[in-house]
C-alpha positions, 0 to 999 in steps of 0.5 A: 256763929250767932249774928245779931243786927238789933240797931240798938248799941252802944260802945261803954268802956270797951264792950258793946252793950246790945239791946236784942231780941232773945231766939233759941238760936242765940240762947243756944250759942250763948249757953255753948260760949260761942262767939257772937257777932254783931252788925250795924250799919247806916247808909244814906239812900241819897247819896250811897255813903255810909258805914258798915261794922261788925263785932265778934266775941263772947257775949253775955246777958246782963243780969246785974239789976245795977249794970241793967239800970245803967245801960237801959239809961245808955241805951234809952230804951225800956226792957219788953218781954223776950228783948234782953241786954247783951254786953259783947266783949269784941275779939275782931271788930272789921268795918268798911266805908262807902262813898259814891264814886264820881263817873270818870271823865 
C-alpha cells in the first residue's frame, strides 16, 4: 500500500482531495487500482498535544479541467511540474489523540 504525507488536503463532499508529488511508486499503485493511504497530523512541540489520521482507499488523478480549477481554488496552492491532485475515496479512516499526561501525584 502506497502512503502519502503531502501536508496539503482537504475533505470535499465526502473524498479527500490531496495535493501530491507524483513518484513511480505511486503512478504505479494508481495504475494497478491498489488502495492509498494517506497520513496527516500536527502536534504542538510545546505541549505534546495533537492529532494523527490516516486515510485508505482507491484513488485517482483529477484530470477534469473543471474539478482542477475548483480544488486548486480548495486547496489554495498552484499546480508545479510533477505535483498532481489526488482525490481519494476513503474505505478506513482510524486517528488517534495526544495530550501530555500530568506526572502522578
Amino acid at each position: 500500500m502506497t502512503t502519502r504525507r503531502p501536508g496539503i488536503h482537504a475533505v470535499e463532499r465526502g473524498a479527500v482531495v490531496i495535493l501530491t508529488l507524483m513518484t513511480p511508486e505511486l503512478e504505479t499503485a494508481l495504475d494497478d487500482g491498489h488502495a492509498i493511504t494517506y497520513a496527516a497530523e500536527s502536534i504542538d512541540d510545546a505541549t505534546g498535544a495533537g492529532w494523527h489520521a490516516s486515510v485508505s482507499g482507491p484513488a485517482e488523478i483529477v484530470v477534469d479541467p473543471v474539478l482542477r480549477a475548483r480544488y486548486r481554488r480548495i486547496l489554495g496552492f498552484e499546480l508545479v511540474h510533477g505535483v498532481h491532485i489526488l482525490r481519494l475515496q476513503p474505505k478506513m479512516v482510524e486517528g488517534h489523540r495526544f495530550q501530555r499526561l500530568s506526572a502522578a501525584r
